[in-house]
N, C-alpha and C positions, 0 to 999 in steps of 0.2 A: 162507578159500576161495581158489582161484586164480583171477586176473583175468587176461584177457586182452579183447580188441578184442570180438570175440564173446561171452563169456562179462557181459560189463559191459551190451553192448545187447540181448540177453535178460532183463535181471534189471533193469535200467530202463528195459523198456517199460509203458506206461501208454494208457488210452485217452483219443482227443485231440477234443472236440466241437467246437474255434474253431481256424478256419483265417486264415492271410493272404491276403490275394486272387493273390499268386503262384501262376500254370500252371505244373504240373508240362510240363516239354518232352517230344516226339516220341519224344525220346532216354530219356529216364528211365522213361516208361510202356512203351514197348518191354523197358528194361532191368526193369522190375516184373513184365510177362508173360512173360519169359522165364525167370526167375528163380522165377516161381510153377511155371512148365513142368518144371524139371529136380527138384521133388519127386518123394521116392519114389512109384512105384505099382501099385494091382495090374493096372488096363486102361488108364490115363488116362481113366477112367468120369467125364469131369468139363469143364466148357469155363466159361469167363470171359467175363462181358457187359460192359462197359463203359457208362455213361454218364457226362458231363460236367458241371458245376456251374459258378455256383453255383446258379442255377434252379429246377435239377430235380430238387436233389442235399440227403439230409437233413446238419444244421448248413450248408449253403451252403459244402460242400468243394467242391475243385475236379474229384474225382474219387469214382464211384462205381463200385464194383466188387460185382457178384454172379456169387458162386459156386452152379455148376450141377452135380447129379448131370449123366450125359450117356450114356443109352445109342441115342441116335440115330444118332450120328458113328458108334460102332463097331458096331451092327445092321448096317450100310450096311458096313463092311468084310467084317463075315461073310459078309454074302450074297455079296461078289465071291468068298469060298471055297467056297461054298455050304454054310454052315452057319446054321440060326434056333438061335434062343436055347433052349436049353434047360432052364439054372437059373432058378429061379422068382425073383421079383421081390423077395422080403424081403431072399436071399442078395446080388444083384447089389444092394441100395440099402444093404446092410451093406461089401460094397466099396468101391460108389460113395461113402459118406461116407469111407472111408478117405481116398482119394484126394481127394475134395474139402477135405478137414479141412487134409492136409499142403500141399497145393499151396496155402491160404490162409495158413499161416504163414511156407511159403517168402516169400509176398507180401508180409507184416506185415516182414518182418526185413529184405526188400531194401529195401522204403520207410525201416524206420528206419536202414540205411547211407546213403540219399542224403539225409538231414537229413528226411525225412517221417514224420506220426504216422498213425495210425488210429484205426477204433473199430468194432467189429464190430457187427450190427445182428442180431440172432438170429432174427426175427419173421417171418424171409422166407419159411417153409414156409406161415405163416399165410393169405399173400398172394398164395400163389402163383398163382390165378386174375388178380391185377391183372397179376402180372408177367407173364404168359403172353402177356397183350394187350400190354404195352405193350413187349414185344420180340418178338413173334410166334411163339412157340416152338414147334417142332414138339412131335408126344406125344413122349413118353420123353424127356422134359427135367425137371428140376424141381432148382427154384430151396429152394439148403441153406440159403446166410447171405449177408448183404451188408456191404460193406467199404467204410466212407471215407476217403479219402486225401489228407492236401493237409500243406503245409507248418506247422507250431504255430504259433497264436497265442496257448498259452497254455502252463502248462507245471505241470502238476500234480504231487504225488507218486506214487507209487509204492504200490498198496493191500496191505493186508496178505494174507497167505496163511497157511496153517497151522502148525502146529510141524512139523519135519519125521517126529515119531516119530508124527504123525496123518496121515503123506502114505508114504510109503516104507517097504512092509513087505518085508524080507528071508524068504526061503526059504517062508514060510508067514503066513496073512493071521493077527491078533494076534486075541486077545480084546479089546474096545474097553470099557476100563475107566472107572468113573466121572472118576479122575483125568484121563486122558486128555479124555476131552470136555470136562468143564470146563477143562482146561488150551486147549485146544483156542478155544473158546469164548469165552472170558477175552482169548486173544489176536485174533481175528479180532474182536470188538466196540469192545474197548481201541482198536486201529489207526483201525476208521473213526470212533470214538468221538472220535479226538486228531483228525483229520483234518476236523468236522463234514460227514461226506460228505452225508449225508441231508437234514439242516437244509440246507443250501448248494443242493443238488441239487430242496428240496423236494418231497419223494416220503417218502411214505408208504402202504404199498398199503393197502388199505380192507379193513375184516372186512366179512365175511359171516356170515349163519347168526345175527344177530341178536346177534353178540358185541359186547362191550363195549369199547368203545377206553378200553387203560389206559395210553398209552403217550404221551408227550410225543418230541419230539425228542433232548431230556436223555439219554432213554435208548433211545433205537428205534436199534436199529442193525443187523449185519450176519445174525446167528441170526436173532431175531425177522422181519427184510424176507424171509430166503430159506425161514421159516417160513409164513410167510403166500404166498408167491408161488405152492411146490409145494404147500401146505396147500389152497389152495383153488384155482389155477388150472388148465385145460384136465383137469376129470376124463374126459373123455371121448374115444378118437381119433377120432371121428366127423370130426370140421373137417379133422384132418391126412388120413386114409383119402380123402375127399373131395377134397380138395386132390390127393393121388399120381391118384385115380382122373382126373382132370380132365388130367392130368400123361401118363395113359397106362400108367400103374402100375396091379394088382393086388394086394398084399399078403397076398387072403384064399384065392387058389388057387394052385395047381399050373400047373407048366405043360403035365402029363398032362390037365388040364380046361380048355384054351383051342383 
C-alpha cells in the first residue's frame, strides 16, 4: 500500500476511552471546529455542541462533542428569501446525516493531527429528549452522535475489518458466496479473538427469547456480539420516531399534509 502522513493516520485510528487530564487549548478546539466546518456538504444541515470534561463528559475526556442534524439555522435563512421548507423531513434527515457524518470525520482526523484520540458514542438519537434539555435546543435539531476528545492515555490497537474482496465491489455488487463469509468471518473473529477485546472490555450482550448462552469469552467474539446486538436490539422505530417527533421532525408525512 502507499503511505504517506494521511494515509498512515487513517488506517491507525483507533477509539480512545482513557484520557490525560491535559485541556485541549482555545486554539486547537477552534482549529477542530473549523476543520470539522470545511467538510463536504449538501446544506451544512448540521451544527456542533460542545461541552467540557471531565465531569460531565463520558470516560472523563476533556472534550465532548455532539453532532446535530440542524435544520433550524437554515429554516431561518430561507425565510429571509422567503422560501418554507418544502422537502419532507425523511429527504432533509437523509441529507442532514450526510453532512453530519462527514463533518464528524473531518473532526476525528484533525484531533488525531494534533496528537488527540476519540470515540464515537452512537446512542445519541436514543437520548435525544435529555440532550434537548440539557443544551436547550430549538425543534428541528436533533442530536446524530457524540464524540470524545482528549489527549491518549492509552493506546490500543487497531480492530480488525474485513477482507477487502467483502468490502469493495467493482462495477456490480457480487454474489456473496459461502467462501466469502466464512473467509470474511474467520478474519474479523480471529483479530478480536488475538486482541481479547470482549473478555478485557467485559461485554457480552445478553440473549433473549429464552436462548441458551453457549458461548464463554474463549469464543464470543465479533460475528456472534454484532449478531446478538442487531438480532435482538431496537425491533421497533417507535423510540427513534419519538425521539425526531420531540426533535420537530415528521418522518411519516408529507409536507402537502402540514
Amino acid at each position: 500500500m502507499i503511505q504517506n502522513t494521511i494515509i498512515d493516520t487513517l488506517l491507525n485510528r483507533k477509539s480512545i476511552r482513557k484520557y490525560t487530564k491535559q485541556k485541549p487549548t482555545e486554539e486547537e478546539i477552534e482549529t477542530l471546529a473549523r476543520a470539522a466546518q470545511q467538510a463536504p456538504f449538501a446544506g451544512q444541515m448540521c451544527s456542533l455542541l460542545l461541552k467540557r470534561g471531565p465531569a460531565r463528559t463520558p470516560f472523563k475526556a476533556p472534550l465532548l462533542f455532539t453532532i446535530c442534524f440542524d435544520m433550524h439555522k437554515l429554516e431561518k435563512i430561507m425565510l429571509k428569501r422567503n422560501w418554507l421548507t418544502g422537502s419532507c423531513d425523511l429527504s432533509l434527515l437523509l441529507f442532514g446525516l450526510q453532512d453530519a457524518v462527514l463533518m464528524s470525520e473531518n473532526l476525528v482526523i484533525a484531533a488525531e493531527s494534533l496528537g488527540m484520540g476519540s470515540c464515537f458514542i452512537g446512542s445519541a438519537p436514543y437520548h435525544a429528549k435529555k440532550i434537548i434539555e440539557e443544551y436547550n435546543l430549538p425543534k428541528r435539531v436533533f442530536p446524530i452522535v457524540q464524540l470524545t476528545v482528549g489527549f491518549p492515555d492509552e493506546d490500543p490497537p487497531t480492530r480488525p475489518r474485513y477482507p477487502l474482496d467483502y468490502f469493495l465491489f467493482e462495477d456490480q455488487y457480487p454474489e456473496i458466496t459461502d467462501d466469502m463469509i466464512d473467509k470474511a468471518m474467520n478474519e474479523m473473529d480471529k483479530g478480536y479473538l488475538s486482541q481479547d477485546y470482549y473478555r478485557k472490555a467485559d461485554f457480552m450482550v445478553p440473549l433473549e427469547d429464552d436462548r441458551k448462552e453457549t458461548f464463554t469469552f474463549s469464543k464470543y467474539s465479533w460475528t456472534e456480539h454484532m449478531g446478538r446486538k442487531w438480532g435482538q436490539w431496537t425491533p421497533t422505530p417507535k423510540v427513534l420516531l419519538e425521539a425526531l417527533n420531540a426533535c420537530g421532525f415528521d418522518l411519516n408525512s408529507s409536507t402537502e399534509n402540514k
